[in-house]
N, C-alpha and C positions, 0 to 999 in steps of 0.2 A: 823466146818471149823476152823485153825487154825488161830490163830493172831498171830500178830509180835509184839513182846514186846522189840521193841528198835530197831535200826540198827547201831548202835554205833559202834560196832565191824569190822562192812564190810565199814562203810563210814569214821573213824576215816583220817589214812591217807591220804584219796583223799580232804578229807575239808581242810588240811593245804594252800592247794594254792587257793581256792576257791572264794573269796572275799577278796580284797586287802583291808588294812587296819581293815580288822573285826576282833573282839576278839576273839580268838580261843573257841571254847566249848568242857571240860573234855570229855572224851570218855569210859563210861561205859565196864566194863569188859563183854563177854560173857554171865561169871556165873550169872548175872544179870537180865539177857535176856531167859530164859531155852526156851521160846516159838519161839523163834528166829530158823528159818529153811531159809537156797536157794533153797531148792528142790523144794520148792511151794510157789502159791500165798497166802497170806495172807490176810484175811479183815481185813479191819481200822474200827478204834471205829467209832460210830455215831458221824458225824463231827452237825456243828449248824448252816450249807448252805440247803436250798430249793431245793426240788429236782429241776434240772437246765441240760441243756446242752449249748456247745459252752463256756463254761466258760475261762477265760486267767488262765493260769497256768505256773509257773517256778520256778524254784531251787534258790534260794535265800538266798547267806550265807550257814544257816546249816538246813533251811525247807524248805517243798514246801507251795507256797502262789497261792491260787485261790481265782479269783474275779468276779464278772460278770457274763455272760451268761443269757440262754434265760428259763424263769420257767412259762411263757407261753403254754398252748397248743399247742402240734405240729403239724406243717401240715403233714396233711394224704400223706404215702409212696407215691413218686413220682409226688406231687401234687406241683404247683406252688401259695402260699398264698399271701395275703399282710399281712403287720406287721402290727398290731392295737398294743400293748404295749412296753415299752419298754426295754430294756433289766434291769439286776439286776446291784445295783451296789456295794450290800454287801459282801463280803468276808472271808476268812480265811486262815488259817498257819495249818501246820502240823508238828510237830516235831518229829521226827522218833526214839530221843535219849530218851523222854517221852513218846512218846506213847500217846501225845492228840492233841485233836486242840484250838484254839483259835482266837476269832473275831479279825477280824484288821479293822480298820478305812471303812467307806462304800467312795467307789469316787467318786468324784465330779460331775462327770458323768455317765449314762448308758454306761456297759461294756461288749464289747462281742469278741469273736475272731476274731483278724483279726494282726495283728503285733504286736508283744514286744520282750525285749530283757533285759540281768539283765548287769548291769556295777558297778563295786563294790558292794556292799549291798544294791544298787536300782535295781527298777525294772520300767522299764521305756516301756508305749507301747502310740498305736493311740487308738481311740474312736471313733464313730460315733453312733449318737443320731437316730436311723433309723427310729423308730415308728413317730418321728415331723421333717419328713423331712431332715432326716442329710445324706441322699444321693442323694441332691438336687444339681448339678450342679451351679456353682457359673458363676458370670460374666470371671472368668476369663478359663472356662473351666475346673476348678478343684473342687473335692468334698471336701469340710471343713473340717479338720479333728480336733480333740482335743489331743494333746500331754502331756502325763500326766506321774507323777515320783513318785512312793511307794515306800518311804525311811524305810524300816525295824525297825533298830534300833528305831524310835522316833515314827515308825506308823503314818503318815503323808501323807496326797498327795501335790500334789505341781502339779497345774496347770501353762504349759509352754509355751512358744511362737509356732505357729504351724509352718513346714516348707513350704517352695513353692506348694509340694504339697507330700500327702502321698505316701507311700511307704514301702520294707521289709526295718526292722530295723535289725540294724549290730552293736557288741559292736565293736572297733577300737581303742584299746591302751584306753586312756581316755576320749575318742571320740564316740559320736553317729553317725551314718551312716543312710539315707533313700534312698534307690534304687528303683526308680522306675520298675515295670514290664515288661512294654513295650512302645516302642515308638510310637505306637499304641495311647497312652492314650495322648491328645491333652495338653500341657502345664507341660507333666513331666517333672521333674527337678530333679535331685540327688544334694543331699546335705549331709552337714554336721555339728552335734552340737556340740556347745565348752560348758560343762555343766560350764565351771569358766566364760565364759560371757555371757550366755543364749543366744546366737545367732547364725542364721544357717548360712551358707554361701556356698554358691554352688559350687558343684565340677566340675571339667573342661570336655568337651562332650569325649563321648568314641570315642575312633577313628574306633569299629566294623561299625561305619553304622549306619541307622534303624535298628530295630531290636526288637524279639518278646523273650517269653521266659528268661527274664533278672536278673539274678539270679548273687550274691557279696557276696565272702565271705572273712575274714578277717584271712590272715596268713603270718607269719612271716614278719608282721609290712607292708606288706603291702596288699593293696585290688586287688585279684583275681577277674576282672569279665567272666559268660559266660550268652552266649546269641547265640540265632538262628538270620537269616540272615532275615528279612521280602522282602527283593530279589528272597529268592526262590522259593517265589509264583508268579514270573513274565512267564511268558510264555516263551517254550524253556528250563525251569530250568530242569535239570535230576537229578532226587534220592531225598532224603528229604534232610532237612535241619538239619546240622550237629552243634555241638556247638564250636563256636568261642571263643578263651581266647583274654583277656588285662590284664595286670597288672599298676594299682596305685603305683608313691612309695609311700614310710610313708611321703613325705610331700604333700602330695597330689597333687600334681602338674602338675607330668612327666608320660604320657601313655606309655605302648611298648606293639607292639602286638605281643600273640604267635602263632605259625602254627596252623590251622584249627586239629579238636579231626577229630574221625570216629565213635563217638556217637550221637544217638541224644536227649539225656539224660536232664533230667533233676531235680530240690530238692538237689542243691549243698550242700555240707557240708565239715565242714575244721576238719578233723579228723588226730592226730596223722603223722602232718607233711604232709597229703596228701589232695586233695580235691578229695572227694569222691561224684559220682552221682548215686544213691544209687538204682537205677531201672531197676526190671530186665525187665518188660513188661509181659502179660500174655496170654494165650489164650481164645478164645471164653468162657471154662467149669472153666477160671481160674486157668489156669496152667499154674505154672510160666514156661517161654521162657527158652529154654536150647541155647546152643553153636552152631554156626552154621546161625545164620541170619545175611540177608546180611549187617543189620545196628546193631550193639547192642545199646539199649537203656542207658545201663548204663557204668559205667569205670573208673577208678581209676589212677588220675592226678598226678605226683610225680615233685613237681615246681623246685626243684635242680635241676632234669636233664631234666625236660621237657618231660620224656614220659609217656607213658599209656600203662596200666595193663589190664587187663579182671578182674572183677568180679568174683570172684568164685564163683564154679557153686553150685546150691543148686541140692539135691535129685533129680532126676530122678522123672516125676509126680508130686512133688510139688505142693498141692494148695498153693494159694497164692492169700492173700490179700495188695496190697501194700499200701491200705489206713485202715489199720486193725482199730476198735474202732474209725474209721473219721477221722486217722492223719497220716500224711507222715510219713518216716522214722526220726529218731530223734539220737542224738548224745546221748552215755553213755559210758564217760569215753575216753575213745582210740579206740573205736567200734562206731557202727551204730544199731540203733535196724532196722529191716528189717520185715516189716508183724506182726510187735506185737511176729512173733514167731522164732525168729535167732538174734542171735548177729551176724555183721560180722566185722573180725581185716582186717583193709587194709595194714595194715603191714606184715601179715603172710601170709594172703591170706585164711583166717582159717574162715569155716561157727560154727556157734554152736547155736544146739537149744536151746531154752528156755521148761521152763515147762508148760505145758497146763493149759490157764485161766480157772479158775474155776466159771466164772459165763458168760452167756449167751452175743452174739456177740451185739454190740451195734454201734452207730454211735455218731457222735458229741462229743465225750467225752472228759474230759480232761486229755491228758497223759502227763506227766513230769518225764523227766529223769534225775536224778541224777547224781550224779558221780560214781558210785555203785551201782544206784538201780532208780528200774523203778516205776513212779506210774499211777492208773487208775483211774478216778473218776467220778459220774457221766454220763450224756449222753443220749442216747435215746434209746427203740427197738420197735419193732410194732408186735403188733400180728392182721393180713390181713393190714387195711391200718389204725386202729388207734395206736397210739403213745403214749407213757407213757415214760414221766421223770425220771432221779432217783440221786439218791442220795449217792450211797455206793460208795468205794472206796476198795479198793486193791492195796497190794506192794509186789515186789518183791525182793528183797537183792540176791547183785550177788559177 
């Protein structure tokens, strides 16, 4: 199987804007690299992590950094377990311009997937301690969470104040963002971190409603939110429930609402000046939904003029897995990766595959996308209903 001896060449340029204030890193010639291919996946060296799935994973600066996850026994396919251990909380980097990895600091806490987000050359997510209770409902209705900040450069963690209550994390200028899910969840609060005074302060209610499905994402300086209407599960409602915009300005202040989509989409993402919802929906055998139903699940938001695109259509037959390797679609570059196996441009309107993973379909894994290049590591697969962990990794350069 081939290795990747560098990525230097494909990721030089995109890493100039990457990490504000970070010190650039020289960029290896090609001739450097002879092992260096985009046609195919590549394996990574044997990194110094336990085989693990669910691990937090992100591009950070100029590597990717994983930490956490579960290296545990896994529970038997489709089995519902309780947690007895608790999750990992040591980690490592990957550099893609050398070709190794290297331990980073273990956190303060057990870590496992659940939200982060990288803001300059931190990497900032939540925590919850599962195995002793850390999804124990508090007096105030809210589950405890730990907010925690992997500073790169000095390899540090830095244990922070928690917000109101958890949520997805959003980088926001120089600002942390926590969106709650849904109003559903009794005492959520959206908020916001000022990392120069460590303190959260709550954003002002969305003027959608209630509402389920509650998904913010951060473009052109200000926060896009969509959300479904929890209205139209009242009786009398006709058709589903379509996704609703607001817009935040940049001072957080001031809501406006936009016209109702005609999707019911959902896995926002701020790509390339558009927010893209990135699903196409599938059938029974897992084939991806073509052109033609009466709601499209996915669609493509352009916020200057306020309208909506279709999705371009994949192949005819399409399998499709829209949680390929256990993860939603993920941003790389000015694209979406879609299924683990399509890049799609919401600007062109251009599908393009990718090349066929060369190691066997897995769950829970950690994927991180790059600016340039995608990685895989880790995860789960079962042969009938028990479960084996692993360890290897894979990248591709694009």
């Amino acid at each position: 199987m081939k290795r990747i001896r560098g990525l230097a060449a494909v990721l030089a340029l995109a890493l100039s804007g990457c990490a504000a204030g970070a010190a650039s890193t020289p960029s290896p010639s090609t001739s450097e690299f002879p092992m260096f291919t985009d046609e195919a996946w590549g394996e990574l060296p044997e990194s110094p992590l336990s085989a693990r799935r669910d691990s937090v994973g992100a591009w950070v600066h100029d590597r990717f950094v994983i930490v956490g996850g579960w290296s545990d026994r896994p529970c038997p396919a489709l089995a519902d377990c309780d947690v007895t251990e608790p999750a990992q909380r040591t980690g490592a980097s990957y550099n893609p311009y050398t070709d190794m990895w290297q331990r980073i600091a273990p956190a303060p806490v057990p870590v496992s997937q659940y939200s982060s987000v990288v803001l300059g050359g931190d990497l900032y997510l939540f925590a919850f301690d599962i195995a002793n209770g850390g999804l124990e409902v508090g007096p105030d209705g809210q589950v405890p969470v730990s907010f925690l900040r992997y500073t790169l450069d000095t390899d540090t963690w830095t244990t922070l104040p928690s917000p109101p209550s958890g949520g997805a994390l959003i980088a926001a200028g120089d600002r942390v963002l926590s969106i709650s899910g849904s109003d559903e969840i009794a005492g959520g609060v959206d908020s916001v971190y000022d990392p120069g005074s460590s303190t959260w302060t709550a954003l002002p209610d969305d003027p959608l409603g209630r509402s389920y499905d509650r998904e913010a994402v951060w473009l052109d300086n200000q926060l896009i939110l969509g959300a479904n209407s929890l209205g139209s599960f009242d009786a009398g409602s006709e058709g589903p429930a379509v996704v609703r915009l607001a817009i935040l300005d940049s001072s957080l202040t001031e809501w406006t609402v936009l016209p109702d989509s005609d999707i019911t989409g959902i896995g926002a993402l701020a790509v390339a000046g558009r927010v893209v919802f990135p699903f196409y929906g599938v059938t029974a055998d897992r084939i991806a939904l073509g052109a033609g139903q009466p709601y499209a699940e996915g669609g493509i938001f352009n916020p200057v003029d306020q309208g909506w695109t279709a999705l371009p259509d994949l192949p005819t037959g399409t399998p499709l897995d829209e949680y390929a390797n256990g993860r939603p679609p993920q941003i790389v570059g000015d694209q979406v990766l879609v299924g683990g196996q399509f890049l799609l441009d919401p600007v062109a309107g251009v599908i393009t595959p990718l090349p066929r993973p060369s190691w066997s379909g897995r769950g829970s894994a950690t994927v991180i996308t790059g600016p340039d290049s995608i990685l895989v590591w880790g995860g789960v697969t079962y042969d009938g209903t028990v479960g084996e962990n692993h360890a290897d990794g894979y990248l591709l350069g694009l």
